[in-house]
C-alpha atoms as one frame of an Amber mdcrd trajectory, in Angstrom:
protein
  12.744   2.869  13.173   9.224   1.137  13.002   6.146   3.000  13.314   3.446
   1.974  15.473   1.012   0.346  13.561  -2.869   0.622  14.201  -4.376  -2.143
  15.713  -8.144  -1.129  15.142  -7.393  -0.749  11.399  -5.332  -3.419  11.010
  -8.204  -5.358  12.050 -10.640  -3.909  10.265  -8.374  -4.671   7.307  -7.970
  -8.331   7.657 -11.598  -8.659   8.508 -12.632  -7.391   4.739  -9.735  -9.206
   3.186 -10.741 -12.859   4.741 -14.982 -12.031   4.707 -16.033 -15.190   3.036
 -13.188 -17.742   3.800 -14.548 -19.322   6.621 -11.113 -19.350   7.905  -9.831
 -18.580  11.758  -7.417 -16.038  12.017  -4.526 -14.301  14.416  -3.267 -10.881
  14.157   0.357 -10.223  15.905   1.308  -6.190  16.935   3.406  -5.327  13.538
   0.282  -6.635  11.244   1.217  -9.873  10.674  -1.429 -12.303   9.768  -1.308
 -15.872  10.302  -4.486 -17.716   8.900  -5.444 -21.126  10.447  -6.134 -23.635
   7.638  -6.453 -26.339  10.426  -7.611 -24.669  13.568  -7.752 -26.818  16.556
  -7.423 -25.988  20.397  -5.993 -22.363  21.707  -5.797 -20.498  18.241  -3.844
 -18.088  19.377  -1.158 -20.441  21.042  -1.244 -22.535  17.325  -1.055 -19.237
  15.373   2.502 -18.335  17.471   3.637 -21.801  17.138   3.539 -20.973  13.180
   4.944 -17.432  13.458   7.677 -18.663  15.837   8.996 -20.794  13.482   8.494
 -19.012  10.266   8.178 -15.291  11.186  11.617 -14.362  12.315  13.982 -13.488
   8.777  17.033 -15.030   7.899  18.830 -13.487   5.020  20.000 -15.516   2.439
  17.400 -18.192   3.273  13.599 -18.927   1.755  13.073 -17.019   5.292  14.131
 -13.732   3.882  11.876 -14.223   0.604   8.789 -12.219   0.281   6.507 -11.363
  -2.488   4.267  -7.565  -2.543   0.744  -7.973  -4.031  -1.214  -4.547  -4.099
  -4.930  -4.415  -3.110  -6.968  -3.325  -5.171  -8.559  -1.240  -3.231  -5.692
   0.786  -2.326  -6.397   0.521   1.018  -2.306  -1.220   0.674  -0.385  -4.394
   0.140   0.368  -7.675   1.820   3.617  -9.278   2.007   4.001 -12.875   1.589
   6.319 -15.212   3.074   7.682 -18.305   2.560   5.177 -19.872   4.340   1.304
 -19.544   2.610  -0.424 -18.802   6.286   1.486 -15.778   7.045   0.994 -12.235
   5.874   1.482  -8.923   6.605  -0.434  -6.055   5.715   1.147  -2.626   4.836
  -1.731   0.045   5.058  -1.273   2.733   2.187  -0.428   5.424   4.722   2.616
   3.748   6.062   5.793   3.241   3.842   7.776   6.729   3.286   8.489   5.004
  -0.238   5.733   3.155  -2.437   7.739   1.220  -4.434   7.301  -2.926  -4.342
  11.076  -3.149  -2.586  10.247  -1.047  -0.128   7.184  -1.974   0.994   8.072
  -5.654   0.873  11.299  -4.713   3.237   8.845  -2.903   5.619   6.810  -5.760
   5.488   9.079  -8.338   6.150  11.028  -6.492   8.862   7.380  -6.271  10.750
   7.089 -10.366  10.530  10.805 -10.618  11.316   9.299  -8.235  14.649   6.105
 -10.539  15.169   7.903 -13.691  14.876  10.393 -13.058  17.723   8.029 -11.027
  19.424   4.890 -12.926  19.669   2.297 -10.766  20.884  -1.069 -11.675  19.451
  -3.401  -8.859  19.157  -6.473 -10.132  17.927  -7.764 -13.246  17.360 -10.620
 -14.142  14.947 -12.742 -17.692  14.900 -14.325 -18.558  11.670 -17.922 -19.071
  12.264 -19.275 -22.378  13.232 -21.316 -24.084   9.733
């Protein structure tokens, strides 16, 4: 069963991890992040377009690959996918079990969630230079 995740601090998170980048940004319901390298138009409607096609999991595919990289803040991790623009964050709090499996299943079952689900939350623009 997946918990409900906390939209305020989800955002709050992905605002300190991209300060500096200069880079647009689109936060789906589960916490996944999908950063606009290109943005153009609707972000939002771009940033689904990207998590449509590479948020949902299939096992046994590069799909299903992930990769857990602790902050080191400890505020949590981020899972990777196989696609460079999409991340989830997994808040500290969260997993029942620390360890890098288990968080990177957690986090890869909430993209699998935002990429069939699609339901931005939050949408960031990276200032204008």
């Amino acid at each position: 069963m997946m918990t409900t995740v906390d939209t305020e601090k989800l955002i709050d998170a992905w605002r300190r991890l991209l300060t500096g980048s200069g880079k647009s940004w689109v936060l789906f319901e589960h916490g996944t992040c999908v950063v606009l390298e290109h943005p153009a138009g609707d972000l939002a409607e771009q940033a689904i377009g990207t998590l449509r096609e590479f948020g949902p999991v299939h096992v046994a595919t590069s799909a299903g690959d992930f990769r857990v990289l602790e902050l080191n803040n400890g505020e949590g991790w981020l899972v990777t996918s196989h696609h460079p623009d999409v991340v989830t964050f997994v808040p500290r709090d969260d997993p029942e079990d620390p360890s890098h499996l288990a968080v990177g299943m957690l986090g890869r079952s909430r993209r699998d969630s935002d990429g069939t689900e699609l339901r931005a939350v939050h949408v960031e623009a990276a200032p204008l230079s």
